[in-house]
Every structure is written in C-alpha cells, then in structure tokens.
C-alpha positions in Angstrom: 44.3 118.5 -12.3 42.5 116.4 -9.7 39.9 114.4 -11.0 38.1 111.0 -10.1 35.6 109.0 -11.1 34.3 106.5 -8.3 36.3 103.6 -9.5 39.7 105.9 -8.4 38.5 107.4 -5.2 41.1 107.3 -2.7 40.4 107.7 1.0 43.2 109.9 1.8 43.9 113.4 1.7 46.5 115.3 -0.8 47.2 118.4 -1.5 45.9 119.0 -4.9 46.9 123.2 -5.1 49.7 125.7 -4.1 49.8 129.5 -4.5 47.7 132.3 -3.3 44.4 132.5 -1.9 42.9 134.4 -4.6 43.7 131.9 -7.3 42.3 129.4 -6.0 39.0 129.7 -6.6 40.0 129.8 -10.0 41.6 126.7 -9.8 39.2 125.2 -8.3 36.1 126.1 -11.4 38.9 125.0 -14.1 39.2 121.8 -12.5 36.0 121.1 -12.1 35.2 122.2 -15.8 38.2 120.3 -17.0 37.2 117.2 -14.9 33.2 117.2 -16.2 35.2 117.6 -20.1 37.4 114.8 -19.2 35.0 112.0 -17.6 31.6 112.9 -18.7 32.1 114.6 -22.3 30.7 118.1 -20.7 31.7 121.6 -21.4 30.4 124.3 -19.9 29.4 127.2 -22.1 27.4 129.4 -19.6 29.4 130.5 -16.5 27.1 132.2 -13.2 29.5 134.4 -11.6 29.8 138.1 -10.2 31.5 141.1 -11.8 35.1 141.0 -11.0 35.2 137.0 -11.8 38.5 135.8 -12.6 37.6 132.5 -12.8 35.4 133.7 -15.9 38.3 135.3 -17.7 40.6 132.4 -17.4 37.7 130.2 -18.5 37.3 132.2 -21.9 41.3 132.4 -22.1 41.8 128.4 -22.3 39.3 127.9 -24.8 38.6 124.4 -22.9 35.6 124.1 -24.7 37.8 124.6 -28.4 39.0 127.6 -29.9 35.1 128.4 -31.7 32.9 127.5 -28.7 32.5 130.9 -26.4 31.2 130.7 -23.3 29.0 133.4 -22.1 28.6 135.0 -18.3 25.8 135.4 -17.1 25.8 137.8 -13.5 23.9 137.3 -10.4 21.8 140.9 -10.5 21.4 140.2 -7.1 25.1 140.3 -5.9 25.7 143.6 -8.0 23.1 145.2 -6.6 24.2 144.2 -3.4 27.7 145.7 -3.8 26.0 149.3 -5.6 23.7 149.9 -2.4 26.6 149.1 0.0 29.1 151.5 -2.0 26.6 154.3 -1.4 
C-alpha cells in the first residue's frame, strides 16, 4: 500500500504496482480506501461504479470496513444505459 500524509511526501517517483492492466484499477480504489481508513479514520460503505466492477467485489471480499459493515453499490444508470443502446 502507498499512502502519505503531507508530512511524508516524497518528491520522487516509485513504482507502487506490478501485474496486469486490468487489476490495477482495482488496486488503485483499495488503496485509496485503505489509505482514507488508515490516516483519516474513513471507510467507505457506498461504492459508485458500473456493472462489471471488480474493484466492487474485491471491496466487499476484504471486509476493510470489518467483517459486519457491508458496503453497498450503487451504479451509474447512465453508463448502463449507455452500454444497452450500443449492444443493440
């Protein structure tokens, strides 16, 4: 996990991720969910995403809010309806 608070920002670049493409938007929302837990005292419980969300799934699988707090999706209807008309 890569996470900072101003008082541990570095001014140089590392490489903070290594596998595929597709995981690392997944990645990428655990961190930052794991990094607003770990400096601010924030869970998310309300995840915005579209229908084939992996980042979601891995979300509700790591319980990173604890093992009784769910977290619910909520979709953007304009994104499915986007991917219905352009299907037909």
């Amino acid at each position: 996990m890569f996470c900072h608070t101003s008082q541990t920002l570095e001014l140089s670049c590392k490489k903070i991720y290594e596998s595929t493409s597709d995981g690392m938007g997944v990645a990428g929302v655990l961190n930052i969910v794991k990094c607003s837990l770990h400096t601010q005292g924030i869970c998310y419980t309300k995840y915005l995403g579209d229908r084939d969300s992996k980042a979601y799934q891995k979300m509700v699988a790591e319980k990173l809010c604890g093992p009784k707090i769910p977290v619910t999706k909520l979709e953007y209807l304009s994104h499915v309806h986007k991917k219905e008309w352009e299907q037909h």
